[in-house]
C-alpha positions as CSV (number, residue, x, y, z in Angstrom):
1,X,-14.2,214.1,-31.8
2,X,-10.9,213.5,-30.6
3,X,-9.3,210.1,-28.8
4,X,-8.5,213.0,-26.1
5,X,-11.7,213.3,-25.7
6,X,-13.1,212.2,-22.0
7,X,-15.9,209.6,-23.2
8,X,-13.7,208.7,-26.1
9,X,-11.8,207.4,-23.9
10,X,-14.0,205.7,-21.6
11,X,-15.4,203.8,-24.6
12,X,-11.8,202.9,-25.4
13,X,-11.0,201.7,-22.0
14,X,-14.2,199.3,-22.1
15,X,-13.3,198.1,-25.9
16,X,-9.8,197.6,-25.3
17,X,-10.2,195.7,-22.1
18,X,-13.0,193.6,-24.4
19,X,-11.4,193.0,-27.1
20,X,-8.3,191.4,-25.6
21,X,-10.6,189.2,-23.9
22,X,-11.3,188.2,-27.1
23,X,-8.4,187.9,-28.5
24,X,-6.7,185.9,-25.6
25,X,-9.4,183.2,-25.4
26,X,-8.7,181.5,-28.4
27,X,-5.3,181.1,-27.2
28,X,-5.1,180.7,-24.1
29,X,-8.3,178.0,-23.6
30,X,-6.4,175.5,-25.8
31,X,-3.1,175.9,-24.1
32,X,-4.6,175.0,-20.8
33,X,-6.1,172.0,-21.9
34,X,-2.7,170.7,-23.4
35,X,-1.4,171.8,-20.2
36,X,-4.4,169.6,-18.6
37,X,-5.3,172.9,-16.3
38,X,-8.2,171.7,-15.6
39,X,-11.0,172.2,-13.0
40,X,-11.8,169.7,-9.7
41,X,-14.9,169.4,-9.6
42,X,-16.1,168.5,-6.1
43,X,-18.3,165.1,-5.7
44,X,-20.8,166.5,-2.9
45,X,-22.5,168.8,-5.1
46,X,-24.7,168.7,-8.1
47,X,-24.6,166.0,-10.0
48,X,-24.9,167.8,-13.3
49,X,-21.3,169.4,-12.2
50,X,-19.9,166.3,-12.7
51,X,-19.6,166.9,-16.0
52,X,-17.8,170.0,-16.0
53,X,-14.6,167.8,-14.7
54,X,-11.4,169.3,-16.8
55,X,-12.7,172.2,-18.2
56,X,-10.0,174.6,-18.0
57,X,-9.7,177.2,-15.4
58,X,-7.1,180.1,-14.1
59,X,-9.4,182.3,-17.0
60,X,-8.9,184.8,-14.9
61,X,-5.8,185.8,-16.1
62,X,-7.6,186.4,-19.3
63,X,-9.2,189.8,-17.8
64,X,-6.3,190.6,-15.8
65,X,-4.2,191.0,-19.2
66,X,-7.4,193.1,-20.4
67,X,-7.9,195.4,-17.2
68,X,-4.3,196.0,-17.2
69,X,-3.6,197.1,-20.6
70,X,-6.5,198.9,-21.0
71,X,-6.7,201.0,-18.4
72,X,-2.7,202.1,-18.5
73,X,-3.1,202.8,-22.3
74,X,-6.3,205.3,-22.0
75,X,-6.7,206.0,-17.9
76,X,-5.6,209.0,-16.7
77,X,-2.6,208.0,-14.0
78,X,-2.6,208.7,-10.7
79,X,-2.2,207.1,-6.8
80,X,-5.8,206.1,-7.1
81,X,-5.7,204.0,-10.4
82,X,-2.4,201.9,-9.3
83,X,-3.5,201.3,-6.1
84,X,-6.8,200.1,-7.1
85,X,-4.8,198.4,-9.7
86,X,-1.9,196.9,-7.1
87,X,-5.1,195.6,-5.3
88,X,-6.8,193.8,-7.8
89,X,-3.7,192.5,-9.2
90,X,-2.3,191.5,-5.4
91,X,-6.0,189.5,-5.2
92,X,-5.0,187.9,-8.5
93,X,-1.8,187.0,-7.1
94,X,-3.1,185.5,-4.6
95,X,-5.8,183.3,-6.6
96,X,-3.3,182.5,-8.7
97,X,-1.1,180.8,-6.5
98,X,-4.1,178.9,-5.1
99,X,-5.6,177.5,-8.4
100,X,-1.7,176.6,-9.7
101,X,-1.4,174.4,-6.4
102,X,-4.3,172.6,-7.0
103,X,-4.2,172.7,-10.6
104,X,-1.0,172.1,-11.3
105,X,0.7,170.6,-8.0
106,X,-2.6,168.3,-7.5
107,X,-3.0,169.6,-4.0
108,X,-7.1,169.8,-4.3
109,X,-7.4,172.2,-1.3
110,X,-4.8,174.5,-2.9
111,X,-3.0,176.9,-0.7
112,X,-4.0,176.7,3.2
113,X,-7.1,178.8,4.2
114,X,-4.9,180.7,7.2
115,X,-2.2,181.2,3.8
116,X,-4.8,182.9,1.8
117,X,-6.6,184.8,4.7
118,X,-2.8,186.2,5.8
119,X,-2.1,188.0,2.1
120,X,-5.6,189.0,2.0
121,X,-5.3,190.6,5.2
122,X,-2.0,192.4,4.7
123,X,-3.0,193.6,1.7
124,X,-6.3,195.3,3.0
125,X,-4.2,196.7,6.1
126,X,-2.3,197.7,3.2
127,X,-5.1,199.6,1.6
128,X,-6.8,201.4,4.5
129,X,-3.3,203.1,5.6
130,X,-2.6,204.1,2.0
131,X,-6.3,205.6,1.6
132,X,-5.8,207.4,5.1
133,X,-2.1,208.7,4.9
134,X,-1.7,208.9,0.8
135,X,-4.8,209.3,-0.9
136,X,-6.2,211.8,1.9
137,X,-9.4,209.5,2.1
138,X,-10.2,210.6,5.6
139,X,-11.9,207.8,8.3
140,X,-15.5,208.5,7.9
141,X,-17.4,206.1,6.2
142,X,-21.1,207.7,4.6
143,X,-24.5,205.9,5.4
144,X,-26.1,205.2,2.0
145,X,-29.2,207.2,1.5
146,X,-28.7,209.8,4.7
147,X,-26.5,212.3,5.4
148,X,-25.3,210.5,7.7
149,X,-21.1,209.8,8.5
150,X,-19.3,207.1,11.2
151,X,-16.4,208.7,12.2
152,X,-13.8,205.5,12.8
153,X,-10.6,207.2,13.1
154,X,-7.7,204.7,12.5
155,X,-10.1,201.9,13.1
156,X,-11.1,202.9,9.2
157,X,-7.9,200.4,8.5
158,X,-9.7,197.9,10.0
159,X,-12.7,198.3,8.7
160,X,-11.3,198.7,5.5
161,X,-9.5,195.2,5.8
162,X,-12.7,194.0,6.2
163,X,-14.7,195.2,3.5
164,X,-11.9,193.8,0.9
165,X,-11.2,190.8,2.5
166,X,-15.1,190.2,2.7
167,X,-15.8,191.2,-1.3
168,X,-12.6,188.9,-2.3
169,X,-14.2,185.9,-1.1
170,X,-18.4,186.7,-1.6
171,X,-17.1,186.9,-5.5
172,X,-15.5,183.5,-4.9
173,X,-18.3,182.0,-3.4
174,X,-20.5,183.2,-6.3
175,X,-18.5,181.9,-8.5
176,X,-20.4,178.6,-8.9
177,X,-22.5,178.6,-12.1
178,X,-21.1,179.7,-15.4
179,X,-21.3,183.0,-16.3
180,X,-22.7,183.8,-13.1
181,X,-19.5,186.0,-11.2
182,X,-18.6,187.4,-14.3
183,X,-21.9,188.6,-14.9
184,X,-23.0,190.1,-11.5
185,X,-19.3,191.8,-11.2
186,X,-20.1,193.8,-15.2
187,X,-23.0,194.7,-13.5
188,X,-21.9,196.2,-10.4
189,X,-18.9,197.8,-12.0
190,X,-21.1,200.0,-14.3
191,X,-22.3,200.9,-11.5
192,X,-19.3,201.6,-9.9
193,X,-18.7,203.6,-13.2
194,X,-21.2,205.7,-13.0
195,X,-20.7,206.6,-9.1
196,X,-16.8,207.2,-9.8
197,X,-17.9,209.9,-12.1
198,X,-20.3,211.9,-10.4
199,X,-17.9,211.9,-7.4
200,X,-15.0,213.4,-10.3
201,X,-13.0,210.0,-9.6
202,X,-12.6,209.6,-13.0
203,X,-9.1,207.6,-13.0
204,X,-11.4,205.0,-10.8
205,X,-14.1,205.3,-13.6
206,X,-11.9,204.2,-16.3
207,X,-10.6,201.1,-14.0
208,X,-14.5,200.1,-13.6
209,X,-14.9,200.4,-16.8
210,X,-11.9,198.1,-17.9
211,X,-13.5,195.5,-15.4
212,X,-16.5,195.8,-17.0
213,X,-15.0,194.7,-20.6
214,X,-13.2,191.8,-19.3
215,X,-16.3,190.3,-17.3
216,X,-18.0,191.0,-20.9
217,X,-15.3,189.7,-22.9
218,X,-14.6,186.4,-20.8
219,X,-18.4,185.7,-20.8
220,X,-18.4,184.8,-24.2
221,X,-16.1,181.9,-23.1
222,X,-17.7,181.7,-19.7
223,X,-21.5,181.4,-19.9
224,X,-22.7,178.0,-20.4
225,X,-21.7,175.6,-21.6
226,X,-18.7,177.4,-20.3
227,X,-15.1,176.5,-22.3
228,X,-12.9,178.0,-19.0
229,X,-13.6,179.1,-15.8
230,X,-12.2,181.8,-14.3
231,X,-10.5,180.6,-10.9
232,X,-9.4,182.0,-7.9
233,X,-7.3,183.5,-9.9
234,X,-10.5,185.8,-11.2
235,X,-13.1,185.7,-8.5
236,X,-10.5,187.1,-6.0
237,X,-9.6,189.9,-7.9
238,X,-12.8,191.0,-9.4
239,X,-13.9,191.0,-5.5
240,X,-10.6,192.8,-5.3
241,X,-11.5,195.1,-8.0
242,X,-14.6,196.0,-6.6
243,X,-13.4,196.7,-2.8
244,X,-10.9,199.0,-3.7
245,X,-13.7,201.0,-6.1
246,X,-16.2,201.2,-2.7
247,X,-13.6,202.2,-0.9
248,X,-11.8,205.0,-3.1
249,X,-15.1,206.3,-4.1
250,X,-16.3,206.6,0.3
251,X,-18.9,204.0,-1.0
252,X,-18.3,201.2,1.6
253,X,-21.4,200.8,2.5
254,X,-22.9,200.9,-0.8
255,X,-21.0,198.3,-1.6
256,X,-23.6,195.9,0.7
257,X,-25.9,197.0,-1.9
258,X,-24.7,196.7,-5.2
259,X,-23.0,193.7,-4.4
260,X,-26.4,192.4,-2.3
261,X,-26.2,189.5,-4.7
262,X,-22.4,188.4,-3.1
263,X,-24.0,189.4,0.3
264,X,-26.7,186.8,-0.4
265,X,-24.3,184.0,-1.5
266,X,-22.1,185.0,1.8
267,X,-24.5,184.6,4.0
268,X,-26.2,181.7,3.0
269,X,-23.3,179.4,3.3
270,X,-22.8,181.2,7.1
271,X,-26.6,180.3,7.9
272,X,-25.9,177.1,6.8
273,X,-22.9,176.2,8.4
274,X,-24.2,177.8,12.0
275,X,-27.5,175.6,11.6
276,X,-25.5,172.5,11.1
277,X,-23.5,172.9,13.6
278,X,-25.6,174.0,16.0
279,X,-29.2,172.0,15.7
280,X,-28.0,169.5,13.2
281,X,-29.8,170.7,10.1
282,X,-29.9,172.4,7.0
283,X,-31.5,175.6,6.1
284,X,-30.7,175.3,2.4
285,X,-30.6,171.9,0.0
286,X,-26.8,173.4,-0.3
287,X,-25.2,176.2,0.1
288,X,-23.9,179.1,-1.5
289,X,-27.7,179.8,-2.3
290,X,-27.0,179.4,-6.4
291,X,-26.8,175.9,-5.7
292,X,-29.9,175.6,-3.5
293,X,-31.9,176.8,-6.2
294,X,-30.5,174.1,-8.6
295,X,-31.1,171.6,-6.3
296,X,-34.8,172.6,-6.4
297,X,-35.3,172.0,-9.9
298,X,-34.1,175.3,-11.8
299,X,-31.8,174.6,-14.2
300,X,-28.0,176.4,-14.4
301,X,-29.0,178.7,-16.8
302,X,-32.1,180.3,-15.2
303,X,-30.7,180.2,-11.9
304,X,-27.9,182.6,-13.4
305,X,-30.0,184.7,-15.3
306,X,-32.1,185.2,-12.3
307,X,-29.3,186.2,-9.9
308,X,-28.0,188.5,-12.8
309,X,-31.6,190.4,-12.7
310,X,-31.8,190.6,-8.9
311,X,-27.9,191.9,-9.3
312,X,-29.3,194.5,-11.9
313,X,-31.8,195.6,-9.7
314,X,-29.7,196.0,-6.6
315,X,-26.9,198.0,-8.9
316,X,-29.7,200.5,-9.7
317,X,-31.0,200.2,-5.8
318,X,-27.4,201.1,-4.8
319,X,-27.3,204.2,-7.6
320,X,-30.1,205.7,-6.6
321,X,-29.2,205.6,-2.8
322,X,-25.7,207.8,-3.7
C-alpha cells in the first residue's frame, strides 16, 4: 500500500502533525522560559493555581506549526482546506497578539475585549460570505437528528459569525486545567473526522485529523503537571478549528453537541455572572464549571479526566445524531 493511498494518508496527516509536536516541545518550552514567557496566574482562583505562576505559555504555536505542515504536505488542496486553515490560523493570530501583550508587554489584561471581539467578528463575517458565495455552502442550516432544515438566507453570515465567535472563546474558557482543552478538542475533532468523511469532505477530514495530532502531541507537554500551556494563542484557534469544520461540513448545530462540554463551561460562567448581578449570589463556588468542581474537593486531575469522558460521550452522542 502506497503513500497515495487515501488512509495512508490520513494516518500520515495525524503522525506528521504528532510528531512535530514532539519534536518542537523540547525546543521551544526552554526558549520560553529563558525568554521568561511565562503564565499570570490570577489570585482569585484556586489556590493550588498559585503554583503554576511562570510556566510557559503561547504552546499553542506548537500545534499550529504541526496542523500546518501536516496537512499542506498530505491534504488534498482545495478552497475548503485554506479557508478552514486561514480561520484557524486568523484565531491564532488573534491569541497570539493577546498572550504577547500580556506576556511579553506585561499588560495582564492583554489586548482589549472590544479588540479581540472586532477581529473575531470580521473574520466570521469573513467566513459565512465565503461559504455562501465561494464554497457554494447554501444558507440552510440541518437540525441534528431530523430531517429537518432552517432556511436563513443571508442571515446564515450572521449566524455563522456566531457559531465561530462562540466556539473561539467556549475553548478558551475551558482552557483552565491542564490537559483539559487539548483533550476535549482531540476528541471532538475525531469526531469531526469521521463526519467530514461520510459527507465526502475529505480535504476537511485530513485538517481534523492534523488537529487531532497536535492536541495529542502537545498533551504530552500539557497534561499535568503541565511544562507549557497553550494560550490564547491555542484555545482560540482550536475553537477556530472546530467552527470552521461544523460549518463546512452543514454541522452547525451538531457542533452544540460534540462540543456540549465547551457549551457547559460557556454557560456556567453566563449563569454565574447573571445571578451575581442580578440577586447577589453565586450559583457555582466559581465559574467556568472546571473550577467549581475543584473547589469542591476533586482534585485537577480527576476533574479533567471526567470532563474528557463526558466530552467522549457527547462526541459519540453528536455521531450518532448525523
Amino acid at each position: 500500500m502506497g503513500f497515495d493511498q487515501p488512509l495512508v494518508k490520513a494516518g500520515l496527516t495525524l503522525g506528521t502533525s504528532l510528531v512535530i509536536c514532539l519534536v518542537l516541545g523540547p525546543v521551544l518550552i526552554p526558549l520560553l522560559r529563558r525568554l521568561k514567557f511565562g503564565q499570570w496566574v490570577r489570585d482569585d482562583g484556586p489556590q493550588r493555581h498559585l503554583a503554576k505562576a511562570g510556566t510557559p505559555t503561547m504552546g499553542g504555536l506548537i500545534f499550529l506549526i504541526g496542523i500546518l505542515v501536516a496537512v499542506l504536505v498530505w491534504a488534498p488542496r482545495n478552497t475548503e482546506l485554506f479557508t478552514a486553515l486561514a480561520v484557524t490560523l486568523g484565531f491564532g493570530l488573534i491569541g497570539f497578539l493577546d498572550d504577547f501583550i500580556k506576556v511579553v508587554m506585561r499588560r495582564p489584561l492583554g489586548l482589549r475585549a472590544r479588540e479581540k471581539l472586532l477581529g473575531q467578528i470580521f473574520l466570521g463575517l469573513l467566513l459565512g460570505g465565503a461559504a455562501i458565495w465561494s464554497l457554494g455552502r447554501g444558507t440552510e442550516v440541518i437540525v441534528p437528528g431530523t430531517s429537518m432544515t432552517l432556511e436563513l438566507g443571508y442571515g446564515y453570515i450572521l449566524f455563522a459569525m456566531l457559531v465561530l465567535v462562540g466556539a473561539g472563546n467556549a475553548v478558551n474558557l475551558t482552557d483552565g486545567l491542564d490537559g483539559l482543552a487539548a483533550g476535549t478538542v482531540f476528541i471532538a475533532a475525531l469526531a469531526y473526522t469521521y463526519i467530514a468523511w461520510v459527507r465526502d469532505k475529505v480535504s476537511l477530514a485530513y485538517f481534523a485529523l492534523a488537529v487531532a495530532g497536535g492536541c495529542l502531541g502537545f498533551l504530552v507537554f500539557n497534561r499535568y503537571p503541565a511544562r507549557i500551556f497553550m494560550g490564547d494563542t491555542g484555545s482560540l484557534a482550536l475553537g477556530g478549528a472546530l467552527a470552521s469544520l461544523a460549518i463546512l461540513t452543514q454541522t452547525e448545530l451538531l457542533l452544540f453537541i460534540i462540543g456540549g462540554v465547551f457549551v457547559l463551561e460557556t454557560l456556567s460562567v453566563i449563569i454565574q455572572v447573571i445571578s451575581f448581578q442580578t440577586s447577589g449570589r453565586r450559583v457555582f463556588l466559581m465559574s467556568p464549571l472546571h473550577h467549581h468542581f475543584e473547589l469542591a474537593g476533586w482534585s485537577e486531575v480527576k476533574v479533567v479526566r471526567v470532563f474528557w469522558g463526558v466530552a467522549l460521550g457527547l462526541a459519540l452522542l453528536g455521531i450518532f445524531c448525523l
